[in-house]
C-alpha positions in Angstrom: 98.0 101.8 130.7 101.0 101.7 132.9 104.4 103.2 132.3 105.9 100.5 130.7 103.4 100.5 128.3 103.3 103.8 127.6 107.2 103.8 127.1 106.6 100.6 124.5 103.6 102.4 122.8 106.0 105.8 122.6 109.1 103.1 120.7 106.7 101.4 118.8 105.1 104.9 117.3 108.1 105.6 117.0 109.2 103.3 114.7 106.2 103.1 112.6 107.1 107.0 112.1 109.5 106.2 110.1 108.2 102.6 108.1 105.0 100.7 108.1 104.4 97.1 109.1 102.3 95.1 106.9 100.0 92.2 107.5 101.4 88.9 107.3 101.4 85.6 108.8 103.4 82.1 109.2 103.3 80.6 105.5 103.8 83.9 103.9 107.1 84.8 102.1 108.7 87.8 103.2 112.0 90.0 101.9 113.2 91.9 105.4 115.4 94.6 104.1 118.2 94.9 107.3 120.4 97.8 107.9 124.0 96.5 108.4 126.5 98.7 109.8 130.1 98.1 108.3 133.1 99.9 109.2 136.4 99.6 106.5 139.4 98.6 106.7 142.1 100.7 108.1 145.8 100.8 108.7 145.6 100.9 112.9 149.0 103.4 111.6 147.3 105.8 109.6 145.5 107.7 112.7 143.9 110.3 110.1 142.1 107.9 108.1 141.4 105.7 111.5 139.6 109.0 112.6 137.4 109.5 109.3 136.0 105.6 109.5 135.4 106.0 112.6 133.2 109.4 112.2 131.7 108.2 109.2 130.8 103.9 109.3 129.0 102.8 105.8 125.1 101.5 106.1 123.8 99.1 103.5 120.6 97.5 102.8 120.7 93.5 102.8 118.0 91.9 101.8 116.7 88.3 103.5 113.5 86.4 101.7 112.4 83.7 103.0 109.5 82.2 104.6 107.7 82.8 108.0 107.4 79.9 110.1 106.5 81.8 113.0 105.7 84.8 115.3 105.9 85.0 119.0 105.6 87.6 121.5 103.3 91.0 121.6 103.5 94.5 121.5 107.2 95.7 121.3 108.5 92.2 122.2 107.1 90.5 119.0 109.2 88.8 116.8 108.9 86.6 113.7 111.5 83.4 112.3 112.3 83.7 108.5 113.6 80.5 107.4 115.0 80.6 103.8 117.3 78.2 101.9 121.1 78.7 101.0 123.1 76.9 99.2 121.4 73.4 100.3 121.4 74.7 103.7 118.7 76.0 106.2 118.8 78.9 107.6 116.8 80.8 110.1 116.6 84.4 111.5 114.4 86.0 114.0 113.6 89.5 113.4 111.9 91.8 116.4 109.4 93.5 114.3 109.9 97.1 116.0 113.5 96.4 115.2 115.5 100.2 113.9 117.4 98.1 112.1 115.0 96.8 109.5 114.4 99.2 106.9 111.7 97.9 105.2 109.5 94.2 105.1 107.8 93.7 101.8 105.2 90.3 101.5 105.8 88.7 98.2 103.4 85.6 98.5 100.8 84.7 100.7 100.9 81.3 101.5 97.7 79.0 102.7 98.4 76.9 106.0 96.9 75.5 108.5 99.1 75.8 111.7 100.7 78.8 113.8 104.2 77.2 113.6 105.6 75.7 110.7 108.7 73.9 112.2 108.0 70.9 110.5 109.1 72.4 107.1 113.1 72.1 108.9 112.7 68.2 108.4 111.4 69.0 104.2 113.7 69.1 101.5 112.2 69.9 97.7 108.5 69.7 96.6 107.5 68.4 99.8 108.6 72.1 101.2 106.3 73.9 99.1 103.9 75.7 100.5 100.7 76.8 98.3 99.8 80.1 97.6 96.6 82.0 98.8 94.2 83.3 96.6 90.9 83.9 98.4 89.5 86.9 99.0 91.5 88.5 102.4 94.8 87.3 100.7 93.6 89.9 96.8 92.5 92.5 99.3 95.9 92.2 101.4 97.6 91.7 98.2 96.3 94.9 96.8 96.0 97.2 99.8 97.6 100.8 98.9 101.5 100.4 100.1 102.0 104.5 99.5 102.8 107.0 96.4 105.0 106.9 93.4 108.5 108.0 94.8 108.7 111.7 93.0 112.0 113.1 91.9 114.2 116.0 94.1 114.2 116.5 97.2 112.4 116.7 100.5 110.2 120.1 101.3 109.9 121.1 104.7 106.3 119.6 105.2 106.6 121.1 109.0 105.6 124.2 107.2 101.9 123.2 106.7 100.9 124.3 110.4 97.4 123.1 110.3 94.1 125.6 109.2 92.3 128.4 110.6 92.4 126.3 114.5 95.9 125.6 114.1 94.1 121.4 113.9 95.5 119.0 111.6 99.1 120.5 111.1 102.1 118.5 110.2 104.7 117.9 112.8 108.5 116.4 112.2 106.7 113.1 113.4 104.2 113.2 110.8 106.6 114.5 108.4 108.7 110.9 108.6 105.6 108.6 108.3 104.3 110.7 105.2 108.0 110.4 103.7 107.8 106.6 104.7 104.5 106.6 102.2 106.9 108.7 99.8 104.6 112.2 100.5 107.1 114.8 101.1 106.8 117.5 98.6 104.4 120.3 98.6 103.4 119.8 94.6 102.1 116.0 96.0 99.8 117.5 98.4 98.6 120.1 96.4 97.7 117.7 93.5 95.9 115.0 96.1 92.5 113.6 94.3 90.1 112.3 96.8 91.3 108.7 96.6 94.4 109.7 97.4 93.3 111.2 100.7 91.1 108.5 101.5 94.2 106.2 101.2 95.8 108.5 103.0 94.3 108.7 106.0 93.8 105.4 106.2 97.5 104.9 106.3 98.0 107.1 108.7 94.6 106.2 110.8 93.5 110.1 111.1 90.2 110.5 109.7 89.8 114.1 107.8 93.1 115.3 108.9 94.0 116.6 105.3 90.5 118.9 105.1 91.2 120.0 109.1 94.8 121.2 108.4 93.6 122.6 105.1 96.9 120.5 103.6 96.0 121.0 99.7 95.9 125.1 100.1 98.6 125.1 102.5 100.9 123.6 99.6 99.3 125.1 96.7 100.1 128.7 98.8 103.7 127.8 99.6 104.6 126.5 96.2 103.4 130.2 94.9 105.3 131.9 97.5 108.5 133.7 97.3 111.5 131.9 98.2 112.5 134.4 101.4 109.0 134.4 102.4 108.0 132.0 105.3 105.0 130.3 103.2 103.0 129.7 106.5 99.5 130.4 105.8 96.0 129.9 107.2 93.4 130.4 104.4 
């Protein structure tokens, strides 16, 4: 590996830190959830309020759902075409997949094709658009793959705090921390009620085999949710 790749590896993981990419393929339907960046209005005469907008710009979420006609490129470079309907009109966007800007990209249908670009659908209009749905055996076990945990209520612990067991191995670092947040793990009362299907989806997610038994996760949290609030609630049992 040279150092461009290592550089695209370190964005890549870097990205995935923070959301997962799922499995999909040209024919599936998609909803990209894109970060847009808006700034408000301002009288270019009121200087104090031109000063807080720019400080503090608004994010939203905007949601685009459409259908994938296509993927190109690899690695960091890969994109994929969305191609949805508005309004009687059709409209395409290309997405890098790696992109910070997309928050989130949910499959919602799997659809069955037979080709690795589907420009031809820009020349459909109706029924003859449709594209039917999958339903062998790959598309029910992509369809009901674990996407993460039931978002719990309050707000994030520290998870930097569970430093890994008696060998220091299989500790939780700020990187860690993000992707387990992305799978809506951050508080200690999660880890310390995981059942062994949990951990086995887990660490599956997060492609480190036996990290939570390593790092001794579940006594780590169970021990810090008993500690005293001033007290540093590291521990190594």
């Amino acid at each position: 590996m040279n150092i461009i790749q290592q550089i695209e590896r370190e964005q890549m993981d870097a990205v995935l830190a923070k959301r997962n990419v799922p499995e999909f393929q040209p024919g599936d339907t998609v909803k990209v959830m894109v970060r847009v960046v808006e700034s408000a209005d301002v009288d270019p005469k009121d200087k104090k309020k031109k000063a807080a907008a720019a400080r503090a710009p608004a994010e939203r979420l905007q949601a685009y759902e459409g259908i994938v006609i296509a993927r190109a490129g690899a690695g960091i470079n890969e994109s994929f075409t969305v191609r949805k309907i508005s309004y009687g009109e059709g409209v395409e966007r290309v997405f890098p997949i790696y992109s910070p800007h997309i928050a989130d990209i949910e499959v919602l249908r799997r659809g069955r094709v037979r080709r690795a670009k589907l420009y031809y659908l820009r020349g459909l209009r109706g029924k003859a658009a449709r594209i039917f749905e999958r339903t062998d055996a790959r598309a029910r076990k992509l369809n009901a793959a674990w996407k993460g945990f039931k978002k719990p209520k309050g707000e994030a612990d520290d998870l930097t705090q569970i430093r890994g067991g008696l060998t220091q191995v299989g500790g939780i670092d700020a990187v860690l921390a993000a992707r387990l947040k992305g799978l809506n793990l951050y508080k200690f009362e999660q880890i310390a009620n995981l059942s062994g299907d949990d951990i086995a989806n887990l660490e599956d997610a997060i492609n480190a085999r036996g990290i939570v038994e390593k790092g001794q996760w579940i006594a780590q949290a169970r021990a810090l949710l008993t500690a005293p609030a001033d007290g540093d609630g590291a521990t190594t049992e």
